[in-house]
N, CA and C atoms of all chains as a GROMACS GRO file, in nm:
protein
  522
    1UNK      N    1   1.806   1.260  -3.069
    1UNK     CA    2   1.776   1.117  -3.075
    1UNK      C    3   1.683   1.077  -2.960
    2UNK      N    4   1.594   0.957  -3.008
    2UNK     CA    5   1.501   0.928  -2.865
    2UNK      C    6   1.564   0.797  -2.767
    3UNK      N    7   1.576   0.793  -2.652
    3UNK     CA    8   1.659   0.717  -2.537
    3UNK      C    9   1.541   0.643  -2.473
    4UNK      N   10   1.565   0.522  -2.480
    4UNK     CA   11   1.492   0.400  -2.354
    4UNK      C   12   1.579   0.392  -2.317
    5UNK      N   13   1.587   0.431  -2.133
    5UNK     CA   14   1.712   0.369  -2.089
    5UNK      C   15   1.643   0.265  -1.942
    6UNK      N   16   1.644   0.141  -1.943
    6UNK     CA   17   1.602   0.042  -1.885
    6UNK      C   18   1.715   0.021  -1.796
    7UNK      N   19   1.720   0.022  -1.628
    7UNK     CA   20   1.822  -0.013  -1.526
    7UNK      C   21   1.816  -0.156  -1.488
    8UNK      N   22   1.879  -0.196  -1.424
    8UNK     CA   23   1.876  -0.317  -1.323
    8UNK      C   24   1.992  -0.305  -1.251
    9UNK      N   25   1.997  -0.268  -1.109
    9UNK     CA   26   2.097  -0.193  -1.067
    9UNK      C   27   2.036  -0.237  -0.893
   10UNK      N   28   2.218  -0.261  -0.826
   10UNK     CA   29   2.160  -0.331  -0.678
   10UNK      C   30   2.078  -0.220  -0.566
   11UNK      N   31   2.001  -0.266  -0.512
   11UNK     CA   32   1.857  -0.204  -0.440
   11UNK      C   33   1.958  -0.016  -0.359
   12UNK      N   34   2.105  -0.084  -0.362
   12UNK     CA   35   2.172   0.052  -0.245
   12UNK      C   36   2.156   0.148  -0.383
   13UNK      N   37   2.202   0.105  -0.474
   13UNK     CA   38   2.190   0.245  -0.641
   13UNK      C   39   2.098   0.299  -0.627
   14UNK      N   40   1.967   0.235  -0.656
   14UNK     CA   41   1.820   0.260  -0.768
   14UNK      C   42   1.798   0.389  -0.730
   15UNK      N   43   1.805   0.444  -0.577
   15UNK     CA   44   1.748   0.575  -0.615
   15UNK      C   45   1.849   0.704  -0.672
   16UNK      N   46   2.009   0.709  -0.631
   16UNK     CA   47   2.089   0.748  -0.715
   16UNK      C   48   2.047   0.763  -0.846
   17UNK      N   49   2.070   0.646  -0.922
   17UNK     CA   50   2.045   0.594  -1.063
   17UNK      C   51   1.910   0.679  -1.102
   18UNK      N   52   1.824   0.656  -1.030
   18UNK     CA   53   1.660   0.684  -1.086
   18UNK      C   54   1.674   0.852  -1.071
   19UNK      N   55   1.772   0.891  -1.004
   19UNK     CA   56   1.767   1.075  -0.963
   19UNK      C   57   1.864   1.098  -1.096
   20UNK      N   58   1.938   1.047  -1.165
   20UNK     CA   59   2.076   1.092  -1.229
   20UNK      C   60   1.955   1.061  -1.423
   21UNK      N   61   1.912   1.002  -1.396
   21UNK     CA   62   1.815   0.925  -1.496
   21UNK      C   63   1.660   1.052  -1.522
   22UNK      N   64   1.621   1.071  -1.415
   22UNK     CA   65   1.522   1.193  -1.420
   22UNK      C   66   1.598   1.294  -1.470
   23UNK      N   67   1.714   1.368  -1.460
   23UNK     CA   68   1.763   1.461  -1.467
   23UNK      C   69   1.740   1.478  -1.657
   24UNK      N   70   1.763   1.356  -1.685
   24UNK     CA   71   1.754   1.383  -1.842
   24UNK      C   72   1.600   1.337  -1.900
   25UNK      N   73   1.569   1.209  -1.878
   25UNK     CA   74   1.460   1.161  -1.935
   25UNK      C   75   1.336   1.159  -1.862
   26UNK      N   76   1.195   1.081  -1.889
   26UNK     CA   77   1.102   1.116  -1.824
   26UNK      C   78   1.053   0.952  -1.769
   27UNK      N   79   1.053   0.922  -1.707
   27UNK     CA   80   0.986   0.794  -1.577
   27UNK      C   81   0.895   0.788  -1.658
   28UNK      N   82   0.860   0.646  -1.679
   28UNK     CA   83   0.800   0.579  -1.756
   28UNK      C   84   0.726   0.483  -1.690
   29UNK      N   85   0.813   0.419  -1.583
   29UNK     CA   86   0.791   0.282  -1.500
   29UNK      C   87   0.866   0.226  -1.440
   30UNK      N   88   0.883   0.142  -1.316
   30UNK     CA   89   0.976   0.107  -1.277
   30UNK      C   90   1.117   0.083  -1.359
   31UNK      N   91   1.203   0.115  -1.330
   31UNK     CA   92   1.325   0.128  -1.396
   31UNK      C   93   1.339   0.157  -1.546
   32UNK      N   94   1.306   0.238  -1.576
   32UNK     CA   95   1.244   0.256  -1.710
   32UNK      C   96   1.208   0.405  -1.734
   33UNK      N   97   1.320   0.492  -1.833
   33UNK     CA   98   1.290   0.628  -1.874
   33UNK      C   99   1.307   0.613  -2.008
   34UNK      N  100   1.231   0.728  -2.065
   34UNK     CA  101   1.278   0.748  -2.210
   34UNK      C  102   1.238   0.934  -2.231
   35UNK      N  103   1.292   0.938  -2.356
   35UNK     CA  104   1.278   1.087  -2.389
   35UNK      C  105   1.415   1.134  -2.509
   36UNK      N  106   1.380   1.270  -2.566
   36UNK     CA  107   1.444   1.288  -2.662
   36UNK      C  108   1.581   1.336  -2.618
   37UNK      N  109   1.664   1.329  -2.644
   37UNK     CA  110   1.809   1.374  -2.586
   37UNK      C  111   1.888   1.443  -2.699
   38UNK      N  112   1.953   1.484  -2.672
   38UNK     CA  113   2.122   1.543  -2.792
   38UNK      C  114   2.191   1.445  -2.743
   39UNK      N  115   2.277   1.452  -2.844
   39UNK     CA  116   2.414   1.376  -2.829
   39UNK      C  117   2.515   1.383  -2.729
   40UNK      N  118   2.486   1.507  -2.677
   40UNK     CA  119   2.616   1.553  -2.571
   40UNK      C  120   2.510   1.579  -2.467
   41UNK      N  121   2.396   1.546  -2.418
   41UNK     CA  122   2.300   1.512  -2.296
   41UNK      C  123   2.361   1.376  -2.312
   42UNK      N  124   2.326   1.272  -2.388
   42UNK     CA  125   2.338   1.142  -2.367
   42UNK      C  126   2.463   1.096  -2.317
   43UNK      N  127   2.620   1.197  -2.327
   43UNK     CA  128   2.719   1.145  -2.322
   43UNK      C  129   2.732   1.206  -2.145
   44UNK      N  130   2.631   1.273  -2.117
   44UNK     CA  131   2.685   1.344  -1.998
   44UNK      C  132   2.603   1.245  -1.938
   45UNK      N  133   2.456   1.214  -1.917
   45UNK     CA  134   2.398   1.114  -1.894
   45UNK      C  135   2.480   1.003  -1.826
   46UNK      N  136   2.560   0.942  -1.929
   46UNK     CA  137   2.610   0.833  -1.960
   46UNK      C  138   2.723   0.809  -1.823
   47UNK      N  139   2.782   0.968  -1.838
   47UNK     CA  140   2.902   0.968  -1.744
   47UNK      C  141   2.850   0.999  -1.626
   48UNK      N  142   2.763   1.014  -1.572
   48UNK     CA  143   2.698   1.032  -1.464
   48UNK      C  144   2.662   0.938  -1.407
   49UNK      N  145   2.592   0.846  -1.476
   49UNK     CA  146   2.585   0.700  -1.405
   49UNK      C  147   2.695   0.612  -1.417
   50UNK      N  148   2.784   0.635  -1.498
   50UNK     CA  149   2.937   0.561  -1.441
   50UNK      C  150   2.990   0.635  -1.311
   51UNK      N  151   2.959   0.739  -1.262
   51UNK     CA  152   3.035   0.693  -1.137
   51UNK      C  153   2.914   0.662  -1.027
   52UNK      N  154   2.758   0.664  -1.046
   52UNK     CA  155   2.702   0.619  -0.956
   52UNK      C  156   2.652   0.447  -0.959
   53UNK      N  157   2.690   0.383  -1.093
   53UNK     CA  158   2.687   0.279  -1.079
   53UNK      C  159   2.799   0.168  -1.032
   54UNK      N  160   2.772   0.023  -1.015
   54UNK     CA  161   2.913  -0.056  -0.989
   54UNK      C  162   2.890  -0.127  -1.125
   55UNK      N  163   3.017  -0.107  -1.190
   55UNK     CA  164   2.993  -0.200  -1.350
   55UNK      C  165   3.002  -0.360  -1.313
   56UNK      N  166   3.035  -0.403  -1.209
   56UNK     CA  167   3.062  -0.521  -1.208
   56UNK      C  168   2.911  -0.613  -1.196
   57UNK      N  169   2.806  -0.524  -1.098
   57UNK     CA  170   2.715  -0.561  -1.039
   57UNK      C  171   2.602  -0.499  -1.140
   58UNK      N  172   2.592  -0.380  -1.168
   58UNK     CA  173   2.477  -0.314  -1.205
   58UNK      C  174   2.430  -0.320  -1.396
   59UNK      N  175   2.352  -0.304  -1.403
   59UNK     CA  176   2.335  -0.302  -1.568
   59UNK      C  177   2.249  -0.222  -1.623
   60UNK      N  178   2.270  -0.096  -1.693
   60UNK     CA  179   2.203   0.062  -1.761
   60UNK      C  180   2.218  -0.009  -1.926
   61UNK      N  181   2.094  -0.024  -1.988
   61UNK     CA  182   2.078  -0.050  -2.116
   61UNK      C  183   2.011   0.067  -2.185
   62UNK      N  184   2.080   0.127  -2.281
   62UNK     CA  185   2.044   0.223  -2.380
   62UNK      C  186   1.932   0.171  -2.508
   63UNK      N  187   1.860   0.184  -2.548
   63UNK     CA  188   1.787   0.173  -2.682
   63UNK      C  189   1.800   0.330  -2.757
   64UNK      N  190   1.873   0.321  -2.857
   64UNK     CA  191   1.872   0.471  -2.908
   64UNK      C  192   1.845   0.442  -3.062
   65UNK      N  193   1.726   0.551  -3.065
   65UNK     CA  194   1.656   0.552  -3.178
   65UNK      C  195   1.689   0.709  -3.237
   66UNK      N  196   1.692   0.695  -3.342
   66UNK     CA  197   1.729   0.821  -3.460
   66UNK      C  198   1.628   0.933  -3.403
   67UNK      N  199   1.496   0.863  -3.412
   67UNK     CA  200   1.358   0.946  -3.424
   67UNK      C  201   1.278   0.827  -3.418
   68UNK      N  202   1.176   0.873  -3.346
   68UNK     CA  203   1.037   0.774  -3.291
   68UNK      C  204   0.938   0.732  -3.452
   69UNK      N  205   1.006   0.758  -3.542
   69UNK     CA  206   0.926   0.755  -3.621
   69UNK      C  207   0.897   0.627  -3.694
   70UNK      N  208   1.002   0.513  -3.671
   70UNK     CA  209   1.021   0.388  -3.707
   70UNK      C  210   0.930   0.281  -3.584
   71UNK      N  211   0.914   0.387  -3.444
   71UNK     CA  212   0.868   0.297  -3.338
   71UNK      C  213   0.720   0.307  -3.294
   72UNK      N  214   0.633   0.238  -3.254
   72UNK     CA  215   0.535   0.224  -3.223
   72UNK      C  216   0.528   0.200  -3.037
   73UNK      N  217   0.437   0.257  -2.947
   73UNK     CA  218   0.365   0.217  -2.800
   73UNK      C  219   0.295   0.112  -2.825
   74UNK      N  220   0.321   0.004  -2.741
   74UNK     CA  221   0.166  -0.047  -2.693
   74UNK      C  222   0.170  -0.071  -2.520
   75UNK      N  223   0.047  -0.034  -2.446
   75UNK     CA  224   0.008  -0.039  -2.311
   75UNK      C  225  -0.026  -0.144  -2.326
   76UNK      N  226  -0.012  -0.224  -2.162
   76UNK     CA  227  -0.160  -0.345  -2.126
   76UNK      C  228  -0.122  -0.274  -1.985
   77UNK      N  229  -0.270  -0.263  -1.944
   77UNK     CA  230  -0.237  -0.230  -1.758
   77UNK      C  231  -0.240  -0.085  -1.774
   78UNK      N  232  -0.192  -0.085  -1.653
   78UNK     CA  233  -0.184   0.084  -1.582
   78UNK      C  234  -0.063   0.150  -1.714
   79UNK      N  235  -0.096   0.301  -1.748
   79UNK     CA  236   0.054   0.374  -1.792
   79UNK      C  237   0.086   0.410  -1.653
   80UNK      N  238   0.187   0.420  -1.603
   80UNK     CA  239   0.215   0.412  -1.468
   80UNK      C  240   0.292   0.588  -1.515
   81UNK      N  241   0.368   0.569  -1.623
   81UNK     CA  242   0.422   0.742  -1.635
   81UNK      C  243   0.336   0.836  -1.653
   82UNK      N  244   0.191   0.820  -1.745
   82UNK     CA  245   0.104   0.926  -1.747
   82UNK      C  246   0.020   0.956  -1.657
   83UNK      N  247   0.004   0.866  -1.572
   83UNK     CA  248  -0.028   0.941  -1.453
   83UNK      C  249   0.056   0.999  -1.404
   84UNK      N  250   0.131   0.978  -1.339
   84UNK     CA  251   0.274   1.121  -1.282
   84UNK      C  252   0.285   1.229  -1.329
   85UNK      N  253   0.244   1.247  -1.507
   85UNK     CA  254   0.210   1.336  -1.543
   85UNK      C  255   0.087   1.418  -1.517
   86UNK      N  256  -0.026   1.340  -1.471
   86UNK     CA  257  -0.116   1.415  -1.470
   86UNK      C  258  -0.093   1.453  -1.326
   87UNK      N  259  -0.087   1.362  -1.211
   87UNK     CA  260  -0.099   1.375  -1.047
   87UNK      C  261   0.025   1.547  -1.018
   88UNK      N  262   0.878  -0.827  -3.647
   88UNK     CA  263   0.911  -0.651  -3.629
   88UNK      C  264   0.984  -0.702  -3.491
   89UNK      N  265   1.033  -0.601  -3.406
   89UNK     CA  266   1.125  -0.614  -3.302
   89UNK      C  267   1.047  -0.550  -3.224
   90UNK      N  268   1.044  -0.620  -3.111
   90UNK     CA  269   0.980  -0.604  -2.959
   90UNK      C  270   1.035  -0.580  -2.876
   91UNK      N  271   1.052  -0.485  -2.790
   91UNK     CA  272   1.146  -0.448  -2.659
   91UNK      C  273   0.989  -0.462  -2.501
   92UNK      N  274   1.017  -0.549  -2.436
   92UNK     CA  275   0.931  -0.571  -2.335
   92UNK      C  276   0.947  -0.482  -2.205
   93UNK      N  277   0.874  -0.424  -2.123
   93UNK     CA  278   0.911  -0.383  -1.962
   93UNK      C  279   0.830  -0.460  -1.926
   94UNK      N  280   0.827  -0.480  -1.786
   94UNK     CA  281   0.711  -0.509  -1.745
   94UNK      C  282   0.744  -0.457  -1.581
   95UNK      N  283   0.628  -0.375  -1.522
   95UNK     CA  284   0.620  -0.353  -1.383
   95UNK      C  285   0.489  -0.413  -1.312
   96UNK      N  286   0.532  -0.526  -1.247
   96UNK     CA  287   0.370  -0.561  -1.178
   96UNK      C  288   0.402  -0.612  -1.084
   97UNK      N  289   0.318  -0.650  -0.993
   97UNK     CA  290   0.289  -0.666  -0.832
   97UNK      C  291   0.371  -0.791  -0.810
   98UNK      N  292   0.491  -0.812  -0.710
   98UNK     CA  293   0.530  -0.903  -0.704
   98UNK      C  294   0.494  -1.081  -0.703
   99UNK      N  295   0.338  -1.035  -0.677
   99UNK     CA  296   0.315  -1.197  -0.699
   99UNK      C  297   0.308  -1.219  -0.752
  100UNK      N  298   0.333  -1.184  -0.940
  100UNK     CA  299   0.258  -1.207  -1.047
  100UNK      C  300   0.390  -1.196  -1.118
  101UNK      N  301   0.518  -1.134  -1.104
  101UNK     CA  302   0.678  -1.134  -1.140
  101UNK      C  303   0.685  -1.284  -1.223
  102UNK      N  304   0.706  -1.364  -1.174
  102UNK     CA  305   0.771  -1.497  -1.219
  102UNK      C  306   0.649  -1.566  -1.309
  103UNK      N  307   0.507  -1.549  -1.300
  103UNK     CA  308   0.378  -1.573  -1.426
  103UNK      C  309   0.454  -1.494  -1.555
  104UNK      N  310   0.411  -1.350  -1.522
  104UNK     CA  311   0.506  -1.285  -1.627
  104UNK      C  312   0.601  -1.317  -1.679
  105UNK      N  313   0.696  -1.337  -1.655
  105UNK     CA  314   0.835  -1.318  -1.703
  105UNK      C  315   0.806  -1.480  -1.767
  106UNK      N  316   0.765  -1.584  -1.716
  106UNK     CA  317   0.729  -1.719  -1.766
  106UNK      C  318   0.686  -1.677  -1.917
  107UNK      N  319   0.588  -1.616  -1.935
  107UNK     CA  320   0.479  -1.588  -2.040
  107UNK      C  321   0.606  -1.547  -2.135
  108UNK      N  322   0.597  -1.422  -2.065
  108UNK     CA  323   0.711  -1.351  -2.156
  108UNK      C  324   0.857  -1.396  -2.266
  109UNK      N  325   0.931  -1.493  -2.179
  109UNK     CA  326   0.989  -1.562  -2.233
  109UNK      C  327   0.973  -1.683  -2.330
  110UNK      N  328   0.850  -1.755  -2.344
  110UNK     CA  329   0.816  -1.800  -2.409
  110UNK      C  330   0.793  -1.788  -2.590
  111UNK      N  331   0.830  -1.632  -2.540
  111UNK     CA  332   0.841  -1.543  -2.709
  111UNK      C  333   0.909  -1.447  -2.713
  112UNK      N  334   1.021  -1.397  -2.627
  112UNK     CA  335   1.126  -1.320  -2.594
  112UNK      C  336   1.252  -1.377  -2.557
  113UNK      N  337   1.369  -1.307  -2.577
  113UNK     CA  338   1.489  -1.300  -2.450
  113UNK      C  339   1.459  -1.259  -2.364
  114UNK      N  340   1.510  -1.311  -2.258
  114UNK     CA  341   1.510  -1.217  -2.131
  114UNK      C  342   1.673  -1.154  -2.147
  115UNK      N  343   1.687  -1.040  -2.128
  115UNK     CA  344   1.815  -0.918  -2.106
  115UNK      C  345   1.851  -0.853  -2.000
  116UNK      N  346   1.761  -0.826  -1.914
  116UNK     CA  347   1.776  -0.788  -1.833
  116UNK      C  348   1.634  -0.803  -1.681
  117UNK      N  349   1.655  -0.753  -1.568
  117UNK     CA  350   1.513  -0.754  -1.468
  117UNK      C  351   1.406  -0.691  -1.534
  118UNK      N  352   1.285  -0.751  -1.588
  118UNK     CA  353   1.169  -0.704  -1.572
  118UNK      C  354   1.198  -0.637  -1.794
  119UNK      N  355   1.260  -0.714  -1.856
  119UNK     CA  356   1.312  -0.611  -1.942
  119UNK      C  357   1.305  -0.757  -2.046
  120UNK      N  358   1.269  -0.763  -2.153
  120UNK     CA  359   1.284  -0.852  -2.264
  120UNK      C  360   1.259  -0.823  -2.414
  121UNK      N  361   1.370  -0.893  -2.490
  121UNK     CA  362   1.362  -0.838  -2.647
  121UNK      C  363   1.363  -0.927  -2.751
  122UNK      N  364   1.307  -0.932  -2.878
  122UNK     CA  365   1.326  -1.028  -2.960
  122UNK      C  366   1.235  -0.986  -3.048
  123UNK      N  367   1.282  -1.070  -3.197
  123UNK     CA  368   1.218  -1.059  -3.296
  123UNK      C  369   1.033  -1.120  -3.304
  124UNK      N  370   0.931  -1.081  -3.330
  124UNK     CA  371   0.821  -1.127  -3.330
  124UNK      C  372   0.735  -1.116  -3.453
  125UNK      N  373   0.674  -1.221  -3.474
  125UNK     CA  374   0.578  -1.204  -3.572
  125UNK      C  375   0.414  -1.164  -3.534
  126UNK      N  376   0.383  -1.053  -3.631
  126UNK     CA  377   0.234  -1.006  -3.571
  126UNK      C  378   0.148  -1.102  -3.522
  127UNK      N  379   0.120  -1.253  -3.528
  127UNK     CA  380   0.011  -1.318  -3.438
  127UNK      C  381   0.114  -1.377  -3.349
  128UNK      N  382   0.203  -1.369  -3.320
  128UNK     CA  383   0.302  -1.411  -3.166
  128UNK      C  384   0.290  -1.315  -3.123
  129UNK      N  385   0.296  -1.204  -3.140
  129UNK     CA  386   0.253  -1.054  -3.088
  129UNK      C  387   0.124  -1.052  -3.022
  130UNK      N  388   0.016  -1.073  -3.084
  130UNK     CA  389  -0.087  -1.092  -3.037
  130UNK      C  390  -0.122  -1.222  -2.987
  131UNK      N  391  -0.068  -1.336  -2.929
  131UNK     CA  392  -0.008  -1.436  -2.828
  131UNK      C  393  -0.005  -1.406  -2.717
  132UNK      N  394   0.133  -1.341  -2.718
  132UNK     CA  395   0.180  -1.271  -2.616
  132UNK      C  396   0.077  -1.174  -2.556
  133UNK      N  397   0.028  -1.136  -2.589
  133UNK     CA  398  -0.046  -0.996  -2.512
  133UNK      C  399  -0.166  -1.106  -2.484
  134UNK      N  400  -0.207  -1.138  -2.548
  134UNK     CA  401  -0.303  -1.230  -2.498
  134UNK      C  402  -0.301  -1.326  -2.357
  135UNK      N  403  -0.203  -1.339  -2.341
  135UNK     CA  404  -0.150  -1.473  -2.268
  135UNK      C  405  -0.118  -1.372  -2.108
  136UNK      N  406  -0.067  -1.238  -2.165
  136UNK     CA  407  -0.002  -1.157  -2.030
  136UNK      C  408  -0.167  -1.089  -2.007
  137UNK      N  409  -0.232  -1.060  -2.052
  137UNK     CA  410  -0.381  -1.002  -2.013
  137UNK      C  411  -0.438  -1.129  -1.944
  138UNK      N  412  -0.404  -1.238  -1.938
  138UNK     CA  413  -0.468  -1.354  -1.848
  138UNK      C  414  -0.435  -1.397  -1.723
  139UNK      N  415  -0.261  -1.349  -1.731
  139UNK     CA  416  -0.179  -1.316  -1.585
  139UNK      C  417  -0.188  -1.143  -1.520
  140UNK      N  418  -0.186  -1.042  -1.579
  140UNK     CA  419  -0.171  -0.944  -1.461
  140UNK      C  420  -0.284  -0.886  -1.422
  141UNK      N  421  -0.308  -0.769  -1.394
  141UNK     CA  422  -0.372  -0.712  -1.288
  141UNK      C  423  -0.394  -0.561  -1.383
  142UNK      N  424  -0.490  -0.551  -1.469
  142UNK     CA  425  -0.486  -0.435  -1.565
  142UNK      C  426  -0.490  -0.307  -1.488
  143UNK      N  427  -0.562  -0.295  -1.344
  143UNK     CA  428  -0.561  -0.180  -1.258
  143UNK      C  429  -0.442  -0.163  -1.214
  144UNK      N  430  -0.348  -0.260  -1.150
  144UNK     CA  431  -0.238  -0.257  -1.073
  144UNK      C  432  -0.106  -0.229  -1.176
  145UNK      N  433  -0.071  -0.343  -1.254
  145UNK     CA  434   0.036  -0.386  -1.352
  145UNK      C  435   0.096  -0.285  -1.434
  146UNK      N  436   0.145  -0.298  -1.496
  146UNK     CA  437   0.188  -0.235  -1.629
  146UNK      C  438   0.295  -0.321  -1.723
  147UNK      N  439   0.253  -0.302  -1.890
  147UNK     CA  440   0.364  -0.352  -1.933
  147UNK      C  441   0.367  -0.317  -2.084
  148UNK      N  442   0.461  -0.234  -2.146
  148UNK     CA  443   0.510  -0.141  -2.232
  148UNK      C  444   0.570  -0.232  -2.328
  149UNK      N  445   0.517  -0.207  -2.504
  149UNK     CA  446   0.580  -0.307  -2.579
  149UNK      C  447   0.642  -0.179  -2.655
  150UNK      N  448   0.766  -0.172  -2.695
  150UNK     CA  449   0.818  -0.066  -2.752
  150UNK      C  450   0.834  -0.184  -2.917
  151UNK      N  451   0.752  -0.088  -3.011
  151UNK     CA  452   0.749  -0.190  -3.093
  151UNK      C  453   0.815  -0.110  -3.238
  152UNK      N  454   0.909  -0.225  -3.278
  152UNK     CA  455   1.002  -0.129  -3.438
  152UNK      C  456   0.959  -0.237  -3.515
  153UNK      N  457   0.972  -0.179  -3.641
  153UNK     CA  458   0.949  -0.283  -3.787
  153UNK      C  459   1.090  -0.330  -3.818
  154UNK      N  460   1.202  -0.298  -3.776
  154UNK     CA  461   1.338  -0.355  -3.803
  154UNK      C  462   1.439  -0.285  -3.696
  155UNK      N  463   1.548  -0.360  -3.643
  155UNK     CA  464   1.638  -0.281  -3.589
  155UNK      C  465   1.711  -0.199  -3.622
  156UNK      N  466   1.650  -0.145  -3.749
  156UNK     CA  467   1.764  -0.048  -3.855
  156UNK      C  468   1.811   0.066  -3.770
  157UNK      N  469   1.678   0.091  -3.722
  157UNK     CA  470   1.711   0.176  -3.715
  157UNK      C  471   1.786   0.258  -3.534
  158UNK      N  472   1.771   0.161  -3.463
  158UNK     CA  473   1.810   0.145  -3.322
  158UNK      C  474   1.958   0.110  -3.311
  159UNK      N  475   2.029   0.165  -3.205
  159UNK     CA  476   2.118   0.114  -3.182
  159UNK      C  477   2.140   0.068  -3.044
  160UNK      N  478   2.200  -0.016  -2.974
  160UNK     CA  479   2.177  -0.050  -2.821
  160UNK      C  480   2.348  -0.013  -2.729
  161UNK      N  481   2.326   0.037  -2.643
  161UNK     CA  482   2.428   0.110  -2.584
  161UNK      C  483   2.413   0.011  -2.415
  162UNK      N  484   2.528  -0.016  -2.374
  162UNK     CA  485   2.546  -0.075  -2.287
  162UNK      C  486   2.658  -0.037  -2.113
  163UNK      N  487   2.583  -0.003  -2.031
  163UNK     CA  488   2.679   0.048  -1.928
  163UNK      C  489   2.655  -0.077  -1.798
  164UNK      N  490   2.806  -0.136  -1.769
  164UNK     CA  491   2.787  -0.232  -1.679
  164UNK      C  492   2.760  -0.360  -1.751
  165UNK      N  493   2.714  -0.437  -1.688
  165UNK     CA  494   2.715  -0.585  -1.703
  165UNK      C  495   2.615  -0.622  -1.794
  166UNK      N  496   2.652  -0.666  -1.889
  166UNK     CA  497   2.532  -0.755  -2.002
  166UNK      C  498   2.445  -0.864  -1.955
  167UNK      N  499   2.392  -0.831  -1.844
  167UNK     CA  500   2.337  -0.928  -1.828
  167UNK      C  501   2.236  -1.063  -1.888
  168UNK      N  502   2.177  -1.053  -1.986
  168UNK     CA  503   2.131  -1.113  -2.064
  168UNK      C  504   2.234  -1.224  -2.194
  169UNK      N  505   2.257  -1.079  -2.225
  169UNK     CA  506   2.413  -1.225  -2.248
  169UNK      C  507   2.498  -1.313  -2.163
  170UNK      N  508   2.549  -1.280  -2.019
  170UNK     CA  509   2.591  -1.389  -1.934
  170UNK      C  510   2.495  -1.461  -1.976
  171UNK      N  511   2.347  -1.487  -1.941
  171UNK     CA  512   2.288  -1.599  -1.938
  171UNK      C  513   2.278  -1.655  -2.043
  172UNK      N  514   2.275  -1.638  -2.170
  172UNK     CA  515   2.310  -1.696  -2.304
  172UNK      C  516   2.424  -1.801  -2.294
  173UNK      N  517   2.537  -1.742  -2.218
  173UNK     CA  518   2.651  -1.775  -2.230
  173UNK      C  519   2.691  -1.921  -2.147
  174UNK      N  520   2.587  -1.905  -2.020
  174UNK     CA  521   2.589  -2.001  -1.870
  174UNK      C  522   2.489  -2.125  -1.916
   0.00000   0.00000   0.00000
């Protein structure tokens, strides 16, 4: 399945979060990964940032798509992830 | 079709954005907005955010579906976007 996973998480997390978040998906943009996952990546994922997040304070939003095939990109501005890819 | 927004740009330009943005979105989360759109509100919107950011500096990612059929949304921590619905 393909994963947007969008953070908003207090400034002491983000880099936790953003290290536990690379491990599976690919940086996209500020707080912002996506990439193809299994089912049991996503659940380990998942449990990984429950114990580095605070649920009371922090907020990890999933978008999970079957297959990219229903979804479309659009850029304005910098791709801020394809460069990282290229640099 | 359904629109999922990021947006990463230079802090002086945060609150233009997110202004614009909302004007044809939810806001859900920091820097993060979703909602149903019709193709010339679509092209509105992009219009309106190409007049506020910084195309060298900025960035801002429209993850775009023809229906939510096929997505599902997964949630860790605080809904933030719904509190504010709610407040």
């Amino acid at each position: 399945m393909y994963v947007i996973m969008v953070y908003d998480v207090n400034v002491s997390r983000v880099t936790k979060v953003l290290k536990v978040g690379r491990k599976y998906l690919n940086w996209v943009q500020n707080s912002v990964l996506e990439g193809e996952l299994t089912k049991s990546k996503m659940e380990k994922l998942k449990s990984e940032l429950r114990r580095v997040i605070n649920v009371k304070e922090d907020s990890v939003i999933f978008y999970v798509l079957r297959s990219t095939k229903y979804m479309t990109w659009e850029y304005l501005g910098k791709e801020k992830g394809r460069e990282e890819l290229i640099i």
